[in-house]
C-alpha positions in Angstrom: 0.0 0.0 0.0 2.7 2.3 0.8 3.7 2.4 -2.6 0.5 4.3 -3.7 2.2 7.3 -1.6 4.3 10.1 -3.3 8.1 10.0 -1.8 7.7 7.7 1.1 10.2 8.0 3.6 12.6 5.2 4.6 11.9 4.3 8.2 15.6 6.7 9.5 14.0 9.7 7.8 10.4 9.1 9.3 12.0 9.1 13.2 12.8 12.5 12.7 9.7 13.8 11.5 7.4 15.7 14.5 5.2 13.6 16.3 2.1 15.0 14.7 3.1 13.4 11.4 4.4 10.3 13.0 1.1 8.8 14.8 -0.9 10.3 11.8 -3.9 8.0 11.6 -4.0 5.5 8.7 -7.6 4.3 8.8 -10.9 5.6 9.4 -11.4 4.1 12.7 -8.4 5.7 14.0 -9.7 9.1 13.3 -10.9 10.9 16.4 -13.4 13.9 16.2 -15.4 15.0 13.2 -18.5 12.3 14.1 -20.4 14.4 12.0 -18.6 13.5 8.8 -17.1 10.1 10.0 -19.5 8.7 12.3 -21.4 5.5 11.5 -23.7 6.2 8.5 -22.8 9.7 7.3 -22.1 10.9 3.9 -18.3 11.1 4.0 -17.9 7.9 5.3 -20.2 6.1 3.7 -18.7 7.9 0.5 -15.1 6.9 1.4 -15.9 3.2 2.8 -18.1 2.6 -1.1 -15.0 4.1 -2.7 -17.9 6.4 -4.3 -15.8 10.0 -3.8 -15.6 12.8 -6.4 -13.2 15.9 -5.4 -13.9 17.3 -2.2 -12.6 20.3 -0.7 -11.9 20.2 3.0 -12.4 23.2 5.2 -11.8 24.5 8.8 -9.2 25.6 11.7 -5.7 24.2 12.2 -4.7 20.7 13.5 -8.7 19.3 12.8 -7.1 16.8 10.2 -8.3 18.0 7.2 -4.0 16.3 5.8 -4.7 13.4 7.8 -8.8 12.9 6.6 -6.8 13.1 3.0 -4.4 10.2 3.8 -7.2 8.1 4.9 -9.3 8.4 1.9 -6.3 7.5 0.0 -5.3 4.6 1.6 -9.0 3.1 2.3 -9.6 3.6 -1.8 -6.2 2.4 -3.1 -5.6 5.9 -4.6 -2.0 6.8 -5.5 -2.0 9.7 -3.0 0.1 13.0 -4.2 0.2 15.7 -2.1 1.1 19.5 -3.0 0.5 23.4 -1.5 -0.8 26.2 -2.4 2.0 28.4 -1.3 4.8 25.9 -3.1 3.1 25.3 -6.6 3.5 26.5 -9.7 1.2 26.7 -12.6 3.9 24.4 -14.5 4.0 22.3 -11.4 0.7 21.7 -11.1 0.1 20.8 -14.8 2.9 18.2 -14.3 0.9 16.7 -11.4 -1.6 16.5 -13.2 -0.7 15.6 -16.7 1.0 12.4 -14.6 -1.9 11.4 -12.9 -3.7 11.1 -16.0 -1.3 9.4 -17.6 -0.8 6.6 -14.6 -5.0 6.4 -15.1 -4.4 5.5 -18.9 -1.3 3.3 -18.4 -1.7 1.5 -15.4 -5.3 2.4 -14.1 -4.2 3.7 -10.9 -6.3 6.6 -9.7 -5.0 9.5 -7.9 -5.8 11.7 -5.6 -4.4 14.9 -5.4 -4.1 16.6 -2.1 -3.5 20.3 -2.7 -2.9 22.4 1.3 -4.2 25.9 1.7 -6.3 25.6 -2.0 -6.9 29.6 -1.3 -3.5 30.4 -1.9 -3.6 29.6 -5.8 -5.0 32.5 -8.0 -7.4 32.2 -10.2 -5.4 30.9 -13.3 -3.9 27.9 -10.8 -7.4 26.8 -9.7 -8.9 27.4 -13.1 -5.7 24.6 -14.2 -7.6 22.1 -11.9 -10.9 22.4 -13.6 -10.6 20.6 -17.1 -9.1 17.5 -15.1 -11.4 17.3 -11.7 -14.2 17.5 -14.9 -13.0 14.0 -16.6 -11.5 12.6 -13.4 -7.8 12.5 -14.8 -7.8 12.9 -10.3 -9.6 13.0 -7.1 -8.7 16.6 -5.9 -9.1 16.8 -2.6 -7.9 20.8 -1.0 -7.7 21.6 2.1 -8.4 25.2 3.7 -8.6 27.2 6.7 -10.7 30.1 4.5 -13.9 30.0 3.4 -14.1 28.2 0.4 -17.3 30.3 -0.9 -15.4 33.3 -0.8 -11.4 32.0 -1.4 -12.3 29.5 -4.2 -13.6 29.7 -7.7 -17.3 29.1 -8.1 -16.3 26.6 -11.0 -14.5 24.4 -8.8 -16.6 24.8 -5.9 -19.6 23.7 -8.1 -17.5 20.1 -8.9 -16.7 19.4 -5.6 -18.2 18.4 -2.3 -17.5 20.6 0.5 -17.2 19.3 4.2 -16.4 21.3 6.8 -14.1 20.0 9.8 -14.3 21.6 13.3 -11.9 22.2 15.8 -11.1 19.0 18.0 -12.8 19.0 21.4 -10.5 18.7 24.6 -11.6 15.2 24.8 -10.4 14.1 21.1 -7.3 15.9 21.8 -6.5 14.1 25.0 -6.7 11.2 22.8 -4.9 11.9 20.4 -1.7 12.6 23.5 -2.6 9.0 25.3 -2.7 6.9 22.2 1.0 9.2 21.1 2.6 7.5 24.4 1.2 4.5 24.0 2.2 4.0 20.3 4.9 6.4 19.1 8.5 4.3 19.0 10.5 7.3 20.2 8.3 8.2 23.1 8.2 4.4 24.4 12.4 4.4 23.9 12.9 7.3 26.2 10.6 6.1 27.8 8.4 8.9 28.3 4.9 8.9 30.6 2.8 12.3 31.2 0.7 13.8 34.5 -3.0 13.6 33.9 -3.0 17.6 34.7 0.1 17.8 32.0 -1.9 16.4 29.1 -5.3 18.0 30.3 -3.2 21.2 29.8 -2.1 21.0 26.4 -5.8 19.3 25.3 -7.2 22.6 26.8 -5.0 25.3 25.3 -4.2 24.4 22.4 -7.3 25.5 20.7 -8.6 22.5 18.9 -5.2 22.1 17.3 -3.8 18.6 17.6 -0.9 19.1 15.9 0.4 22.3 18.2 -0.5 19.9 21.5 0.9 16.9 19.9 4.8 18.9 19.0 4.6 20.3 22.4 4.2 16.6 24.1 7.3 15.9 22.1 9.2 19.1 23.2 8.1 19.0 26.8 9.1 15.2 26.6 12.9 15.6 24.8 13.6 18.3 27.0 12.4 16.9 30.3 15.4 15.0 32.7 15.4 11.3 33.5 13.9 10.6 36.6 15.5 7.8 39.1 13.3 5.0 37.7 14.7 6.0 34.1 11.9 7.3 32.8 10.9 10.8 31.5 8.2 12.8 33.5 6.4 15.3 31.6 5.1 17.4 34.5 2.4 20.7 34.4 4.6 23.0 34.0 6.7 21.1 31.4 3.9 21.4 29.3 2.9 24.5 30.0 6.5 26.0 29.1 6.2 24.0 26.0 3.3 25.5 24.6 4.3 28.8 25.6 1.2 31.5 25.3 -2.0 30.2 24.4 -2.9 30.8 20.7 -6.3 32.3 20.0 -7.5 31.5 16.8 -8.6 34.3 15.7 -7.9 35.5 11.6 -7.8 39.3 11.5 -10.1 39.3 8.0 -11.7 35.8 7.9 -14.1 33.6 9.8 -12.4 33.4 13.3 -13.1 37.6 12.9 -16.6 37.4 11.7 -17.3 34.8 14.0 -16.4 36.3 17.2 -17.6 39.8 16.1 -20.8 38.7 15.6 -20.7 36.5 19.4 -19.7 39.8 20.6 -22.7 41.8 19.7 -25.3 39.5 20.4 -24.1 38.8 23.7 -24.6 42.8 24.3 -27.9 42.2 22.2 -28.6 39.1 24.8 -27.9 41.3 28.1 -25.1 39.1 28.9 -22.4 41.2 30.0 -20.2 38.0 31.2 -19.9 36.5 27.8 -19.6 40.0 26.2 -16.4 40.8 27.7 -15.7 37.2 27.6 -15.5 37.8 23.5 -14.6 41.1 23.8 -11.3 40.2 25.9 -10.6 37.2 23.3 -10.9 39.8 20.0 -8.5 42.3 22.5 -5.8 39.5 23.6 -5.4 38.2 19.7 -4.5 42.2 18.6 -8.2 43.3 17.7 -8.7 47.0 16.6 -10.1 48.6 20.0 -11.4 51.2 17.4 -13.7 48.6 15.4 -15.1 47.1 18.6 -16.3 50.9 19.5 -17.6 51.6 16.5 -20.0 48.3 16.6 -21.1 49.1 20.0 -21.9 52.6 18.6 -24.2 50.8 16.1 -25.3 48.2 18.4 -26.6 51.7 20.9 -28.7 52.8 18.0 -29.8 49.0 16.6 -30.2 47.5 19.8 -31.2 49.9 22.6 -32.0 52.8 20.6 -34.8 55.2 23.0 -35.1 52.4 25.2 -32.2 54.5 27.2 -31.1 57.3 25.0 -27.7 57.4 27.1 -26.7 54.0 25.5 -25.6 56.3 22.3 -24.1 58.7 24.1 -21.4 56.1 26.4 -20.9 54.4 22.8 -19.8 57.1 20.9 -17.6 58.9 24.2 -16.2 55.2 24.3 -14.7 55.6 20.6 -13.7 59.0 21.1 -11.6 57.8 24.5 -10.8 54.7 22.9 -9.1 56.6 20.1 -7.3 59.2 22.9 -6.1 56.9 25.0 -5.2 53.7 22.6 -4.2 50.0 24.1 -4.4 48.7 26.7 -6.1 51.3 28.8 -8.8 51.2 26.2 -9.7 48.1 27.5 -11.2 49.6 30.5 -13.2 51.9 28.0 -14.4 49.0 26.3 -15.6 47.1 29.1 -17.6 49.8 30.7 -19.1 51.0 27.4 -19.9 47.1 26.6 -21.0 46.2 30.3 -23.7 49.3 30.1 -24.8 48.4 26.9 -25.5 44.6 27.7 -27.5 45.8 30.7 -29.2 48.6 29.4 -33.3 48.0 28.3 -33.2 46.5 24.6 -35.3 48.2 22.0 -35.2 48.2 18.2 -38.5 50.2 17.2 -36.3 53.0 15.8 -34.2 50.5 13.5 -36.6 49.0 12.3 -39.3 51.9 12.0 -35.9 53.1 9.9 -36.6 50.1 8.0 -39.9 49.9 7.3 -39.7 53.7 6.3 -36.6 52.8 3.5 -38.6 50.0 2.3 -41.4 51.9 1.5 -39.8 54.9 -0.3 -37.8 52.3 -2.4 -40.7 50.5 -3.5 -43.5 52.2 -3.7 -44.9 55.7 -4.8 -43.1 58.3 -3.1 -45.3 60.3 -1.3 -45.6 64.2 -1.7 -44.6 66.9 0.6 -48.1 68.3 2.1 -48.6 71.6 0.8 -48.1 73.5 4.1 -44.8 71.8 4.7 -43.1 72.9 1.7 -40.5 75.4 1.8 -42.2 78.6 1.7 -39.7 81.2 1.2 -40.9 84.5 0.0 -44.8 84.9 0.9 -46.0 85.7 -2.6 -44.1 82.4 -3.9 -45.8 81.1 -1.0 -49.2 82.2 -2.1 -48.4 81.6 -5.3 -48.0 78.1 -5.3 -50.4 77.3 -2.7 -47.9 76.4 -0.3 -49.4 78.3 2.6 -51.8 77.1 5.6 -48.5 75.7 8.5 -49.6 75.9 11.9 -46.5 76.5 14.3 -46.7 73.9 17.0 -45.4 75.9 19.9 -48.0 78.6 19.2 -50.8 76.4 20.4 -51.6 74.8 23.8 -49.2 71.8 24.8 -46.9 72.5 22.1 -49.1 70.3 20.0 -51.8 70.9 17.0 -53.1 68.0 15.1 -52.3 68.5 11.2 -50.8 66.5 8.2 -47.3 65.9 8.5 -47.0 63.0 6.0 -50.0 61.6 3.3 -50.2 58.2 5.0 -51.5 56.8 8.0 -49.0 53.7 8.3 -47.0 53.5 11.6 -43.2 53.0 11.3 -42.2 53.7 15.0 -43.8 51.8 17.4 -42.5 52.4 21.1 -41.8 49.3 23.4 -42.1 49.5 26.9 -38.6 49.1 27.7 -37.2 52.4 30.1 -37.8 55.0 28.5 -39.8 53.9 25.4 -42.5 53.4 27.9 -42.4 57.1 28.8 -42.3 57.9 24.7 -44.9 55.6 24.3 -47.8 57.3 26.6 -46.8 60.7 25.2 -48.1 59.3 22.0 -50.9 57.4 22.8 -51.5 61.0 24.2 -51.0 62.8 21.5 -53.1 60.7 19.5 -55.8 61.1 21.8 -55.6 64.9 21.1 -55.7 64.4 17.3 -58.8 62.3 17.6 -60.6 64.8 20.0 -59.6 67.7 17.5 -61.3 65.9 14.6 -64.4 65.4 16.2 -64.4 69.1 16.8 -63.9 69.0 20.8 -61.0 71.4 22.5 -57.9 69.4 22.4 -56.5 69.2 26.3 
């Protein structure tokens, strides 16, 4: 079988690769996470085990296995298995990957399957290279990305391939992954090496879902770790911990780890959670976030979210992004969190947004409505005579600072007060005022 693989490595050269690559699985029952692509009965399994695969295109974070998922398939289906990258590959390159694998089709009838990492990085002409022999099966392309593949990938090649995505590896998979490394990797058993419980709970937890970075820190924390009496290699706590130095957030300043969190972020304020808004807000600051493009959501989110429900929310959120911008990092922190913590616990209301809404809808697709005649710009009184545009009545000269008179040619509502803080005071001064219109068309005094 090992033959089917591009440039295996005699067993010398495989020792020194990093541990990650070394207890790669090699069948699908070795696989740990991604149940819902490999578990019993799902499409990409029962795809793979009926050796009924067209190209896919793998996508998600670090470390899930989208490499090792790709080694699996190849070995389960027999595939000659011929791996390249997106940041290493030419256009000449690739054609000669290619123009092989459809020869070793026509010769020998050996399929390939050609693995291609970070798929994004190619331009358009690369990935437009692929498409003529994905379409007659010439090979299996299987790429693999941490971008979205809707937004990173041609449309023509996303149309001829199944797209699964992979998600980060659970704690629990990870710690896995570490047990079943000291139970089975040669070099660990020659040290020999064994691990605390609290060392490998450690590196499952921080290492965000990335088995690779836990798996290479096991291996450093292990080769750099003394011999203990009994001969054998410890890996303690804080081993690991040095090891895998600072905990990496993932967390892509223009992609999906941005959007996603972003978008936590906000609805957590929306929510009136305050705890898991500067839980998300702390997470975009500690990976290097803009302060300034967290301020300027919350001062959307003040209008969106809380809008006259407490008027003040608009004013913290846009004080927050001047301070924000006047002091910089890391005081703004502080900024942030109070800004975020009065905006989570403020009363929610978005009658104004979407009144906004309703308003915009309307003018776009409908008849625009005229200006009544009395509302028009008057300017000189005989041009206001002159074209009728006469007959105003100034609010404040009548009783209450209110007269009943038409300010727009419709009746439809597009503001409708809740009775959240101080909506519920605006809300009575209107039912008021439409009491008043109502008594003054029925000819009785207005109050």
């Amino acid at each position: 079988m090992d033959e089917l693989f591009e440039q295996e490595e005699k067993p010398e050269h495989a020792k020194k690769r990093p541990l990650a690559a070394r207890v790669r699985p090699r069948t699908l029952d070795d696989v740990v996470g991604q149940e819902h692509l490999l578990g019993p009965g799902k499409l990409l399994r029962r795809a793979i085990e009926a050796d009924r695969l067209g190209s896919l295109i793998l996508y998600g974070p670090p470390g899930c296995g989208k490499t090792t998922l790709a080694e699996v398939i190849a070995r389960v289906t027999r595939r000659k298995f011929v791996r390249t990258s997106g940041v290493l590959e030419n256009v000449a390159g690739l054609r000669a990957h290619l123009e092989a694998a459809r020869n070793r089709r026509a010769t020998s009838g050996v399929e390939t399957i050609l693995f291609i990492d970070e798929i994004h990085r190619f331009n358009k002409a690369q990935q437009d290279v692929l498409l003529p022999y994905v379409e007659d099966g010439a090979v299996i392309l299987v790429g693999a990305t941490t971008h979205n593949p809707f937004f990173f990938i041609n449309s023509p090649l996303t149309s001829r391939s199944q797209i699964f995505q992979l998600e980060a590896l659970a704690p629990e998979h990870v710690r896995r992954l570490l047990d079943r490394a000291l139970e089975t990797d040669e070099a660990l058993r020659a040290l020999p090496a064994r691990a605390e419980p609290e060392a490998l709970d450690h590196l499952a937890k921080v290492c965000e879902g990335d088995a690779r970075r836990a798996l290479n820190a096991l291996e450093i924390a292990a080769l750099t770790s003394p011999k203990g009496p009994d001969g054998t290699v410890l890996v303690t706590r804080d081993a690991a911990a040095d090891s895998i130095q600072k905990k990496a957030v993932v967390y892509d300043h223009d992609e999906d780890g941005h959007y996603d969190t972003i978008s936590a972020f906000i609805k957590s304020v929306r929510g009136s959670d305050p705890n898991a808004a500067l839980y998300w807000l702390a997470k975009m600051l500690y990976a290097g976030e803009d302060p300034r493009f967290v301020a300027r959501r919350l001062v959307i989110l003040a209008s969106e979210d809380i809008g006259n429900a407490d008027p003040r929310g608009l004013t913290v959120a846009t004080s927050a992004l001047e301070a924000v911008d006047f002091v910089g990092m890391p005081e703004a922190r502080i900024v942030l969190a109070q800004a975020t913590t009065y905006l989570a616990t403020a009363p929610k209301s978005n009658a104004s947004y979407m009144g906004i809404e309703a308003a915009m809808d309307d003018v776009k697709n409908d008849r625009v409505l005229p200006v009544p005649r009395p509302l028009r710009s008057t300017g000189s009184k005989k041009a206001a005579k002159e074209f009728g545009h006469t007959g105003y009545q100034y609010a404040h000269s009548f009783e209450g600072h209110f007269v009943d008179q038409e300010y727009a040619p419709t009746s439809k509502i597009y503001y409708e007060p809740t009775e959240q803080g101080y909506e519920e005071t605006i809300k009575r001064r209107i039912e008021h005022w439409n009491e008043q219109r109502k008594k003054a068309r029925r000819g009785k005094k207005p109050e």
